[in-house]
Every structure is written in structure tokens, then in C-alpha cells.
CHARMM internal coordinates of N, CA and C (Angstrom, degrees):
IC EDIT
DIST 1 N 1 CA 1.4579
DIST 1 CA 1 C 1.5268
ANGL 1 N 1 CA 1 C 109.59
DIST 1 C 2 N 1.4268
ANGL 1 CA 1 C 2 N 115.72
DIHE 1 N 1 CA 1 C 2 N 127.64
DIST 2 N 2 CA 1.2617
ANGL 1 C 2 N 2 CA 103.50
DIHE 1 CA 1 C 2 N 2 CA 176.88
DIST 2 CA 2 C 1.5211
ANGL 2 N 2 CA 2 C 131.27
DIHE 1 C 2 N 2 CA 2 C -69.36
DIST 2 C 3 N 1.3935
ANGL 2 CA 2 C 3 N 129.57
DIHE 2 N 2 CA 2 C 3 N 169.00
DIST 3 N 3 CA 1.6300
ANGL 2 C 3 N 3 CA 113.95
DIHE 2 CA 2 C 3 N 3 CA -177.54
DIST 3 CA 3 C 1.8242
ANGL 3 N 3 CA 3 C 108.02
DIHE 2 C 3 N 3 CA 3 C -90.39
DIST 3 C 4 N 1.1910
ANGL 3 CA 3 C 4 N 98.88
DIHE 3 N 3 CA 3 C 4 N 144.77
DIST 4 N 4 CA 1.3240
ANGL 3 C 4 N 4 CA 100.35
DIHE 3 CA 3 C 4 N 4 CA -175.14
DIST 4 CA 4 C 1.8097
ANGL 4 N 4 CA 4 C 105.47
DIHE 3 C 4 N 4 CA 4 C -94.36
DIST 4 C 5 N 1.7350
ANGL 4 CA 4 C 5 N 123.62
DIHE 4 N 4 CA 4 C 5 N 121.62
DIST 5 N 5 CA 0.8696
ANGL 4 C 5 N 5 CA 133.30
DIHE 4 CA 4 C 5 N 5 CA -166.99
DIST 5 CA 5 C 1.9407
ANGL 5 N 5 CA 5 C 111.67
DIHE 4 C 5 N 5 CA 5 C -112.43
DIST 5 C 6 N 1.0690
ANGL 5 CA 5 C 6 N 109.89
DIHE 5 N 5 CA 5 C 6 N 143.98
DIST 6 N 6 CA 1.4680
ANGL 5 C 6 N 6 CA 102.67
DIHE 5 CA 5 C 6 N 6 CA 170.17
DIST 6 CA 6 C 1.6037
ANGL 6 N 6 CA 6 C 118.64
DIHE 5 C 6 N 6 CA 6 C -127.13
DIST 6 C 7 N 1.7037
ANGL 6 CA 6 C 7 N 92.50
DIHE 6 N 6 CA 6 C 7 N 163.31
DIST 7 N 7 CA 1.4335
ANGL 6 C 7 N 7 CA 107.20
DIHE 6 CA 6 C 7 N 7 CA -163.38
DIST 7 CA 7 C 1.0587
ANGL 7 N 7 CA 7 C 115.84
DIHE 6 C 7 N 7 CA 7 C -74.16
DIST 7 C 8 N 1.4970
ANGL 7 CA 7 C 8 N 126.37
DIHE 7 N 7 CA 7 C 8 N 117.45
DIST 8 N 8 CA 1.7456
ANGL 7 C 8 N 8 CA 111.73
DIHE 7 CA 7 C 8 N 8 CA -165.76
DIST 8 CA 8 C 1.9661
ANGL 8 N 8 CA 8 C 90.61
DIHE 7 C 8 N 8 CA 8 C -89.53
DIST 8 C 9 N 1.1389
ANGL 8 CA 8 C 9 N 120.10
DIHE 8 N 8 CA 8 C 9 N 31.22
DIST 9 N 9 CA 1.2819
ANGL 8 C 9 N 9 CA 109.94
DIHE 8 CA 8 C 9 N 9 CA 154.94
DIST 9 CA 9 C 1.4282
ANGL 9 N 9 CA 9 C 121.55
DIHE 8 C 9 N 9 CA 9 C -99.20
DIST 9 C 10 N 1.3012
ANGL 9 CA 9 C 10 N 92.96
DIHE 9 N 9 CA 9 C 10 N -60.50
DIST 10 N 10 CA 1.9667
ANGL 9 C 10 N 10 CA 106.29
DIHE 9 CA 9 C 10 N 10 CA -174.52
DIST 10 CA 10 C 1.6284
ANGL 10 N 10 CA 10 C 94.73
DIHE 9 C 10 N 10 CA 10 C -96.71
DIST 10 C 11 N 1.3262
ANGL 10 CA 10 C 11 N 132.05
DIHE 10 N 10 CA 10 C 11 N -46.06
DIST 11 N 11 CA 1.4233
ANGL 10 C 11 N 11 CA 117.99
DIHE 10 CA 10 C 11 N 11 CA -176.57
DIST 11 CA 11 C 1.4655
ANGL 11 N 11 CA 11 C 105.85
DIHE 10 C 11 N 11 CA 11 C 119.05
DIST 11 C 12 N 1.1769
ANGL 11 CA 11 C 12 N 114.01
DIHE 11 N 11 CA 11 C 12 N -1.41
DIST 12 N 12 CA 1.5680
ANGL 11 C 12 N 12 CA 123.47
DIHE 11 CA 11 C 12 N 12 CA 176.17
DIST 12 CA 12 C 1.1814
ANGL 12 N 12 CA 12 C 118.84
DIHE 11 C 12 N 12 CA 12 C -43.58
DIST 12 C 13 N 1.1064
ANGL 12 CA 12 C 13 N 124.20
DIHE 12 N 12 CA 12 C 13 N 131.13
DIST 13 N 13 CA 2.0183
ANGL 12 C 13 N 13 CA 109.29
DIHE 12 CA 12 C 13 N 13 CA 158.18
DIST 13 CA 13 C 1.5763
ANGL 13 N 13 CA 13 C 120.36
DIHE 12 C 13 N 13 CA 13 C -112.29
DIST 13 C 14 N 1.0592
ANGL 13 CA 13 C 14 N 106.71
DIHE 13 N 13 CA 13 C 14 N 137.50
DIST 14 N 14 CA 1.5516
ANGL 13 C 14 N 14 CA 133.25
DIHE 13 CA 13 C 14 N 14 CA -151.94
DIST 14 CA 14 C 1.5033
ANGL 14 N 14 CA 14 C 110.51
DIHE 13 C 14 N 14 CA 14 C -119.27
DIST 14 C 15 N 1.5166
ANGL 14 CA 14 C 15 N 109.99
DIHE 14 N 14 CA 14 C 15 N 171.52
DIST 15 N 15 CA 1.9901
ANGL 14 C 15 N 15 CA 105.12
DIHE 14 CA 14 C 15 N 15 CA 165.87
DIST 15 CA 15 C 1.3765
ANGL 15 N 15 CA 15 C 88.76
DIHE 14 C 15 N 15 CA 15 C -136.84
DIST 15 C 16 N 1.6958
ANGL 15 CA 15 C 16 N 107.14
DIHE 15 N 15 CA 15 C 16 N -17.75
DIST 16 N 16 CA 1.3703
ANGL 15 C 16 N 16 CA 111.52
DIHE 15 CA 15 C 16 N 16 CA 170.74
DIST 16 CA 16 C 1.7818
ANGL 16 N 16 CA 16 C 141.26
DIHE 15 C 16 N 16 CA 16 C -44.34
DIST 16 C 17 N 1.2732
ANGL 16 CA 16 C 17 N 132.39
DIHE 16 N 16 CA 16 C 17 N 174.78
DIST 17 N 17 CA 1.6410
ANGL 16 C 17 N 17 CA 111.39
DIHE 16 CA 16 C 17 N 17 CA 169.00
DIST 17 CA 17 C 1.2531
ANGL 17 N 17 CA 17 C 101.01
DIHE 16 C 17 N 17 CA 17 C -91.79
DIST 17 C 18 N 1.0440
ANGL 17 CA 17 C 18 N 128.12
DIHE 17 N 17 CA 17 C 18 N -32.91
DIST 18 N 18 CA 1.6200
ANGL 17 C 18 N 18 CA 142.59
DIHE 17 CA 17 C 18 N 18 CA -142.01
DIST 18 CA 18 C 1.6347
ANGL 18 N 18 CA 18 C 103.82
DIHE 17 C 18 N 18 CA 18 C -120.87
DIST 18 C 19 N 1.6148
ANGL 18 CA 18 C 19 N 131.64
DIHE 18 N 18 CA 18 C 19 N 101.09
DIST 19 N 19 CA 1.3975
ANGL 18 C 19 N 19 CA 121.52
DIHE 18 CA 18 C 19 N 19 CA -175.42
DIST 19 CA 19 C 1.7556
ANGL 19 N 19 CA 19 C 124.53
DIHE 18 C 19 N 19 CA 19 C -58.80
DIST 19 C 20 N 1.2948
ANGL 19 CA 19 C 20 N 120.63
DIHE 19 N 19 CA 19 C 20 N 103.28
DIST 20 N 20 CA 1.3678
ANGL 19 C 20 N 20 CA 109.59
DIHE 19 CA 19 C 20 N 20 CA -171.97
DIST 20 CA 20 C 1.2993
ANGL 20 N 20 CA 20 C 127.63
DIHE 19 C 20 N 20 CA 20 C -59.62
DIST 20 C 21 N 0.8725
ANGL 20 CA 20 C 21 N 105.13
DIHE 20 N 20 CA 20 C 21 N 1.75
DIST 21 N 21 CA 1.7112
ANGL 20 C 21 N 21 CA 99.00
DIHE 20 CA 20 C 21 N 21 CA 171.55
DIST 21 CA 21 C 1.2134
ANGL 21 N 21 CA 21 C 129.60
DIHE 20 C 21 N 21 CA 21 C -99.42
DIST 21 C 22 N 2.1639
ANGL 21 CA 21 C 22 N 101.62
DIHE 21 N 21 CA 21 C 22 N -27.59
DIST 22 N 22 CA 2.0977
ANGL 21 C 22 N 22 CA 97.07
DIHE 21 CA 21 C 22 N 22 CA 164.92
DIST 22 CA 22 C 1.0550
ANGL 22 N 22 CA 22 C 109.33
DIHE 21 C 22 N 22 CA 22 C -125.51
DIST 22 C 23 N 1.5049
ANGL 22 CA 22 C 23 N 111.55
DIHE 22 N 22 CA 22 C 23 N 22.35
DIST 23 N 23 CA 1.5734
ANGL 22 C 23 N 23 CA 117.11
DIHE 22 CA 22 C 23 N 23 CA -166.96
DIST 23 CA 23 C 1.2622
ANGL 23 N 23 CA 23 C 110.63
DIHE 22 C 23 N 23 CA 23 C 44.00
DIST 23 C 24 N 1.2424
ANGL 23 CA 23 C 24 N 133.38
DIHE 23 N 23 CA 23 C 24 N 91.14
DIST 24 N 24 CA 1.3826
ANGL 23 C 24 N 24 CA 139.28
DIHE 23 CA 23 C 24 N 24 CA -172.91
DIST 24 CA 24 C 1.4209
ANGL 24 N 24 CA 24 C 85.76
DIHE 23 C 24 N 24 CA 24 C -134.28
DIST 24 C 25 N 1.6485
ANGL 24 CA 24 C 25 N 110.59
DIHE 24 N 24 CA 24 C 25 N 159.91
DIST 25 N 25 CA 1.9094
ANGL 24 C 25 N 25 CA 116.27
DIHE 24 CA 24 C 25 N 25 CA 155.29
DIST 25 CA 25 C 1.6380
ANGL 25 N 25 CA 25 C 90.31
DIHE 24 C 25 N 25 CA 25 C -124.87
DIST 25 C 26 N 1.1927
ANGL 25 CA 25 C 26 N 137.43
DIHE 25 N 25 CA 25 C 26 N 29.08
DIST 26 N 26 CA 1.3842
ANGL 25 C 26 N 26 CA 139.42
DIHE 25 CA 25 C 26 N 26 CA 168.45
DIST 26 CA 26 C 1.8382
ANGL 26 N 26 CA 26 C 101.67
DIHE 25 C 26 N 26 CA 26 C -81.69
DIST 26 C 27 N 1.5569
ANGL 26 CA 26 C 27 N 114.60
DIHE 26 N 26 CA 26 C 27 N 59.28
DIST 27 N 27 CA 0.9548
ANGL 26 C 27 N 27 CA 97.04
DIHE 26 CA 26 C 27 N 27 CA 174.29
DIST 27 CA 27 C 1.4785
ANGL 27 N 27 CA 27 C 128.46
DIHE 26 C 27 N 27 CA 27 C -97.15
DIST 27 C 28 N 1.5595
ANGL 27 CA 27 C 28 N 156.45
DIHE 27 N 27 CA 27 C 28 N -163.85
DIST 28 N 28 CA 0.9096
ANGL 27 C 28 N 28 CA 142.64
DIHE 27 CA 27 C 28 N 28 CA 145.28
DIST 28 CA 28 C 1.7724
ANGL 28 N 28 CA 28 C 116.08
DIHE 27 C 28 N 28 CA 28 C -151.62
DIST 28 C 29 N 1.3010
ANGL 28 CA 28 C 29 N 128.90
DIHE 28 N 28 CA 28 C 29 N 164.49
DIST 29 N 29 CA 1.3264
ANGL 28 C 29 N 29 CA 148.13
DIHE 28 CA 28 C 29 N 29 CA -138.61
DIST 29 CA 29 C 1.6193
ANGL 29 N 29 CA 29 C 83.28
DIHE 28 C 29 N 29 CA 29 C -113.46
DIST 29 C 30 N 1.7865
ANGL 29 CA 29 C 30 N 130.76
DIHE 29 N 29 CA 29 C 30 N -69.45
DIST 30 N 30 CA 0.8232
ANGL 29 C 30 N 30 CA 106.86
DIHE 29 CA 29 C 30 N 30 CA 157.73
DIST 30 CA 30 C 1.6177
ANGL 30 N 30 CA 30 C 157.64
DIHE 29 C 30 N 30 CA 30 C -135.01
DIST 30 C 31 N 2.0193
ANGL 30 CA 30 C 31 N 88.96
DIHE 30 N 30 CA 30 C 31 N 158.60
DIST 31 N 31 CA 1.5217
ANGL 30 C 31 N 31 CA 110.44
DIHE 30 CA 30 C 31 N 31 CA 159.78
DIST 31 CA 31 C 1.4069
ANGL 31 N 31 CA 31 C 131.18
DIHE 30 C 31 N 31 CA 31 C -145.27
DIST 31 C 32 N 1.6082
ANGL 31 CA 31 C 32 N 112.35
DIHE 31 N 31 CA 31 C 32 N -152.90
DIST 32 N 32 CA 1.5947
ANGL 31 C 32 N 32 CA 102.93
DIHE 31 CA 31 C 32 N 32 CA -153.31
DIST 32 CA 32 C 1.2598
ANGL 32 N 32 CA 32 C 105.63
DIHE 31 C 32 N 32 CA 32 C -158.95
DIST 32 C 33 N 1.4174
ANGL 32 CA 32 C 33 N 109.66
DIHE 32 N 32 CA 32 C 33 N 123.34
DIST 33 N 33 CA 1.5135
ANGL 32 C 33 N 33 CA 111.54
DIHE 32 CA 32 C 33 N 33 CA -175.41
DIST 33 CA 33 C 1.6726
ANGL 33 N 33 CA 33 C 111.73
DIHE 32 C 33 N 33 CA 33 C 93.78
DIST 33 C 34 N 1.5194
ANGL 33 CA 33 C 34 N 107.76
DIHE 33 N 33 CA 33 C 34 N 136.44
DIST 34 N 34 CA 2.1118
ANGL 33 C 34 N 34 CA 92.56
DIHE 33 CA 33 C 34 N 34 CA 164.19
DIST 34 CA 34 C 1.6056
ANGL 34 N 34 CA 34 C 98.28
DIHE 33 C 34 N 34 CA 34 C -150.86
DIST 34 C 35 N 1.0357
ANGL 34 CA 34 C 35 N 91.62
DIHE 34 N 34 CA 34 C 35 N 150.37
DIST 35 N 35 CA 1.6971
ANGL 34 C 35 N 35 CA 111.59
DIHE 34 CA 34 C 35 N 35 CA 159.36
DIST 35 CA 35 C 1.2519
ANGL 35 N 35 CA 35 C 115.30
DIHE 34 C 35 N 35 CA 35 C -95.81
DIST 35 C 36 N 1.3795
ANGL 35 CA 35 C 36 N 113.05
DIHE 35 N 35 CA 35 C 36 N 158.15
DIST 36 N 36 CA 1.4813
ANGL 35 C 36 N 36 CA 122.65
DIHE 35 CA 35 C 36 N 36 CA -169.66
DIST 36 CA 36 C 2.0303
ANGL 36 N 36 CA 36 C 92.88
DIHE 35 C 36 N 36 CA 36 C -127.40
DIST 36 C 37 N 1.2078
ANGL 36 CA 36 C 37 N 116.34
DIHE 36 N 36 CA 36 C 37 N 104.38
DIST 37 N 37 CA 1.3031
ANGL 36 C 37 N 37 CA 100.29
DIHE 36 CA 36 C 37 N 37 CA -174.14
DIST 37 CA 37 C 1.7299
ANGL 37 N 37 CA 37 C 94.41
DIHE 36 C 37 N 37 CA 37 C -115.76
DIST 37 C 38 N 1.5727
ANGL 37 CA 37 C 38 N 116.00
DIHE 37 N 37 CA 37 C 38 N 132.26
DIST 38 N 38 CA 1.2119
ANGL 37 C 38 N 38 CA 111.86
DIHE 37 CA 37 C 38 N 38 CA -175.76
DIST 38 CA 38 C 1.9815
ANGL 38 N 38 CA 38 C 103.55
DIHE 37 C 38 N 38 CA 38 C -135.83
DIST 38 C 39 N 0.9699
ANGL 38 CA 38 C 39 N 109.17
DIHE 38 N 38 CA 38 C 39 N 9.87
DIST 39 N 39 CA 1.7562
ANGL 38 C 39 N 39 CA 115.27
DIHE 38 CA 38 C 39 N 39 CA 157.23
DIST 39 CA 39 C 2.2304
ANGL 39 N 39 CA 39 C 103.77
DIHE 38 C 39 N 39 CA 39 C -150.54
DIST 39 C 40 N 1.3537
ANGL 39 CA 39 C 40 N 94.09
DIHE 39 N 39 CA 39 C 40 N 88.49
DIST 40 N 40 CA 1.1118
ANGL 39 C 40 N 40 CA 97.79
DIHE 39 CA 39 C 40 N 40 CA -168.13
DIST 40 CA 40 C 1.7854
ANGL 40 N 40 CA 40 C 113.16
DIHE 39 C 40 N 40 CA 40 C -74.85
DIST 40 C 41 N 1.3629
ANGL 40 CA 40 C 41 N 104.97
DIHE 40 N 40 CA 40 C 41 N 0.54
DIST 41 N 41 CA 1.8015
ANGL 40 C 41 N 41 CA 122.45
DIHE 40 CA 40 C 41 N 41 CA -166.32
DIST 41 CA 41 C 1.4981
ANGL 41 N 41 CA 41 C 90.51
DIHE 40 C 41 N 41 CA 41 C -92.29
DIST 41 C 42 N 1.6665
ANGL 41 CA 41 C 42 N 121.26
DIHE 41 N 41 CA 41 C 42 N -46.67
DIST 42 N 42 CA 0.9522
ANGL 41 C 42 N 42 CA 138.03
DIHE 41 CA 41 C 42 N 42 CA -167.78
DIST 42 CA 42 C 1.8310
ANGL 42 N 42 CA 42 C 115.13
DIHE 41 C 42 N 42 CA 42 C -80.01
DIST 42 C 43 N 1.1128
ANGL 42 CA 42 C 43 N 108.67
DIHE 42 N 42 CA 42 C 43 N -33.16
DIST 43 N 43 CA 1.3893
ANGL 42 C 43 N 43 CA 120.47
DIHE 42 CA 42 C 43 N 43 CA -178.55
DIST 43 CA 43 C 1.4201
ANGL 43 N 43 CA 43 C 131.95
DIHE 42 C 43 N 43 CA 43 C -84.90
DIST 43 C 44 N 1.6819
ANGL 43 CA 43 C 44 N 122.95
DIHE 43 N 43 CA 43 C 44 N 110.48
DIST 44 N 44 CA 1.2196
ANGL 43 C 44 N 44 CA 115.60
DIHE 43 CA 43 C 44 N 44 CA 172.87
DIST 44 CA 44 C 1.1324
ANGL 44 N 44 CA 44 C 147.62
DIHE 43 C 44 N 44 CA 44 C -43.45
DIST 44 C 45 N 2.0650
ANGL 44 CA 44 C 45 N 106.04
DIHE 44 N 44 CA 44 C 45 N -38.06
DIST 45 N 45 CA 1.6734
ANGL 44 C 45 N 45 CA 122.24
DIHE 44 CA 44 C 45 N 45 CA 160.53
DIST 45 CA 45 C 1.1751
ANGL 45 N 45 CA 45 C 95.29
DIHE 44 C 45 N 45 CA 45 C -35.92
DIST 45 C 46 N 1.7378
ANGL 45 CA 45 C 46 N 114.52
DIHE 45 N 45 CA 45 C 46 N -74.51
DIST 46 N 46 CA 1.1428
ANGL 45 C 46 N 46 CA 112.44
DIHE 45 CA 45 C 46 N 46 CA -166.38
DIST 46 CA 46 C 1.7080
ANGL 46 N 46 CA 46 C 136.69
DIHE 45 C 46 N 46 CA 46 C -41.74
DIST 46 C 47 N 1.2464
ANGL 46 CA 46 C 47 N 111.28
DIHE 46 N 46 CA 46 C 47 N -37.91
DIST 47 N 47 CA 1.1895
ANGL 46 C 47 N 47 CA 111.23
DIHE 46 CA 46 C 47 N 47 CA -177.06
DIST 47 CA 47 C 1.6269
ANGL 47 N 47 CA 47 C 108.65
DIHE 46 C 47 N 47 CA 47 C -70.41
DIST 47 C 48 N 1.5624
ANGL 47 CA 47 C 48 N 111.72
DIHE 47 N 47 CA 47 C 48 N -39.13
DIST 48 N 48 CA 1.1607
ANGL 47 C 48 N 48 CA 126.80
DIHE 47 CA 47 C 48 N 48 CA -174.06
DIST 48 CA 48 C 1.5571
ANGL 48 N 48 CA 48 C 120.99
DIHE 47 C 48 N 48 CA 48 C -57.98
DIST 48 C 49 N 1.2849
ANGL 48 CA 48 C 49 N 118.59
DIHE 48 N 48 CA 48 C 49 N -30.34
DIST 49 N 49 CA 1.8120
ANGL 48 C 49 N 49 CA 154.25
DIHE 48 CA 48 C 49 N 49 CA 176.88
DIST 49 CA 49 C 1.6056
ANGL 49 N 49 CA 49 C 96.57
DIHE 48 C 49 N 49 CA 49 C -97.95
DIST 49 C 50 N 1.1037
ANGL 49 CA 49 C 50 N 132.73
DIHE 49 N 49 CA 49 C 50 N -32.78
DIST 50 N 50 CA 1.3060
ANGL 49 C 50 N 50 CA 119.70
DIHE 49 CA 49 C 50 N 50 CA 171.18
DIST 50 CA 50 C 1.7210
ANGL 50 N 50 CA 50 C 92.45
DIHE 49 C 50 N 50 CA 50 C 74.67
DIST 50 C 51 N 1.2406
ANGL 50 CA 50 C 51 N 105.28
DIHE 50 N 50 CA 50 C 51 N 72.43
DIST 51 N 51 CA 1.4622
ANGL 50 C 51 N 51 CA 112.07
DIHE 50 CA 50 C 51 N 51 CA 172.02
DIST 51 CA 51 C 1.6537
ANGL 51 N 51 CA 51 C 100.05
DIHE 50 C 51 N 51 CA 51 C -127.57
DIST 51 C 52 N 1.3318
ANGL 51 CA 51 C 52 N 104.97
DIHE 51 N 51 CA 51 C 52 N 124.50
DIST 52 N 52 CA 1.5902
ANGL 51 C 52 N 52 CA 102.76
DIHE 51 CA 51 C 52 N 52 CA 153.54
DIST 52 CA 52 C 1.3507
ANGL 52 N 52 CA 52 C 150.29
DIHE 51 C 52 N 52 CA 52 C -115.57
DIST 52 C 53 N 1.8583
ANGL 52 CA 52 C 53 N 107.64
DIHE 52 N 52 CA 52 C 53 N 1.53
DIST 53 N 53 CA 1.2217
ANGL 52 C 53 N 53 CA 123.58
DIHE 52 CA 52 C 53 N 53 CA 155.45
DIST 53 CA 53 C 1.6011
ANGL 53 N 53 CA 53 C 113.83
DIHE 52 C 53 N 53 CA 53 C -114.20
DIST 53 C 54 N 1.6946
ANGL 53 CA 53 C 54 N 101.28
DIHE 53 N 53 CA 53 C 54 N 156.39
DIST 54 N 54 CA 1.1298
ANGL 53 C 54 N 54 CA 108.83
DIHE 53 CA 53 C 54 N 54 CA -170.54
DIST 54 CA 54 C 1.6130
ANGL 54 N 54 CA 54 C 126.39
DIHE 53 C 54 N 54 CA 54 C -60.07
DIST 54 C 55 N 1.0472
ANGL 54 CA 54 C 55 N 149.93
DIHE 54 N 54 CA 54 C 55 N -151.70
DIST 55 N 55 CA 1.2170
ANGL 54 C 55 N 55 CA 117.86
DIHE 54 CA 54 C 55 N 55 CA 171.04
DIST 55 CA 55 C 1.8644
ANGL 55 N 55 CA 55 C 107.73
DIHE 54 C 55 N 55 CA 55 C 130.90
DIST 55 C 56 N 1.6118
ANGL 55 CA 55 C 56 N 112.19
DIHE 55 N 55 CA 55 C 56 N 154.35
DIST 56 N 56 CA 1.2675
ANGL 55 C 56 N 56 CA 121.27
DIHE 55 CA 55 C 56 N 56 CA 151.14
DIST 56 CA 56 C 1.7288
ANGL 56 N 56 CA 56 C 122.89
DIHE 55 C 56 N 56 CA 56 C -83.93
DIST 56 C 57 N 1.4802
ANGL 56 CA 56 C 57 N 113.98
DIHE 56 N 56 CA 56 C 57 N 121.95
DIST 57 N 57 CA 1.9270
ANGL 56 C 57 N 57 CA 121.88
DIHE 56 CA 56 C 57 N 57 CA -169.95
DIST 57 CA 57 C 1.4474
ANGL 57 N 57 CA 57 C 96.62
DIHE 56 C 57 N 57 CA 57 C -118.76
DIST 57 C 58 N 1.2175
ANGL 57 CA 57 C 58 N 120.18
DIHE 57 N 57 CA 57 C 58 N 145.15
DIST 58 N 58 CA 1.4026
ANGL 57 C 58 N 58 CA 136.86
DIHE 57 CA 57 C 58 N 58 CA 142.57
DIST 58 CA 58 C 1.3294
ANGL 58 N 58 CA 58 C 124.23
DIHE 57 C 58 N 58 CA 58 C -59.64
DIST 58 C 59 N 1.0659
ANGL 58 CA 58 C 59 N 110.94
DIHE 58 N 58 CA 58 C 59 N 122.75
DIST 59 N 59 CA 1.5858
ANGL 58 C 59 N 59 CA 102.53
DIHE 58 CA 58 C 59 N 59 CA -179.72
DIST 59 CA 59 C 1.0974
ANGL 59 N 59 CA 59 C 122.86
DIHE 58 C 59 N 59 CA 59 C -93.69
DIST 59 C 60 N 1.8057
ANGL 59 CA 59 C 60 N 118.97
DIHE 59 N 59 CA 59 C 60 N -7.10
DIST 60 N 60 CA 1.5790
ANGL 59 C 60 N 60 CA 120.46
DIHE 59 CA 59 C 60 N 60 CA 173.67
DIST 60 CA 60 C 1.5196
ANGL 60 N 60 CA 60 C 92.14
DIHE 59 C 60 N 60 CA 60 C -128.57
DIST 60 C 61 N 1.8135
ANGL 60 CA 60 C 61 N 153.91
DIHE 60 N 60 CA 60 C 61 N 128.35
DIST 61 N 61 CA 1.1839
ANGL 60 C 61 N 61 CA 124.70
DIHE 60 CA 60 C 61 N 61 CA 156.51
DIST 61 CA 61 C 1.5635
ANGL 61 N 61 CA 61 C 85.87
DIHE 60 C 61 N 61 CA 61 C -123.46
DIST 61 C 62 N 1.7036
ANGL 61 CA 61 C 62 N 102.65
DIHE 61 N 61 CA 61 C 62 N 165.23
DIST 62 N 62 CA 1.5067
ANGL 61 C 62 N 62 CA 113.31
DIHE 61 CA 61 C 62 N 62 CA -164.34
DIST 62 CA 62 C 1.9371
ANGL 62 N 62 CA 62 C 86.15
DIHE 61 C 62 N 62 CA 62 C -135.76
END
COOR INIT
IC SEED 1 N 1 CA 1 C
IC BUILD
């Protein structure tokens, strides 16, 4: 199974090299915590995290 890494830009989590959502390769192994945001127009996390696509986020990455 591959390791799931996140974007220390947007906060994305990926299995990918490359983060699909800002195209970043700033990825990293670690972090802590995730949100699952799936109506991000609709969602307060979201607005609050400043997320605007749907998606799995880290909520702490280092």
C-alpha cells in the first residue's frame, strides 16, 4: 500500500508524488489529524481551513 503524504502547501493528502490540487512536490510523510471535506462551498471547516476543493486535508502538517 502506498504511504499517504501531505501537501505542506494546501494540506492535501495524496499517495501521489505531485499534490493534485496545487501541483506542489512539497510533499511530506509527516502529519496529524484529517478532514474529509466533501461540499467545501457548503462547509464551515472548510471555510475556516480555507479549503476550496473537495478532498482529504491534514489538519496539523510539519
Amino acid at each position: 500500500m502506498a504511504r499517504e503524504m501531505a501537501c505542506r502547501k494546501c494540506k492535501h493528502v495524496t499517495t501521489l508524488k505531485v499534490c493534485p490540487n496545487c501541483k506542489s512536490a512539497d510533499l511530506t510523510p509527516d502529519w496529524n489529524g484529517v478532514v474529509l471535506v466533501v461540499d467545501p462551498t457548503n462547509s464551515e471547516i472548510s471555510k475556516t481551513l480555507e479549503i476550496t476543493t473537495k478532498g482529504k486535508y491534514a489538519i496539523k502538517v510539519t
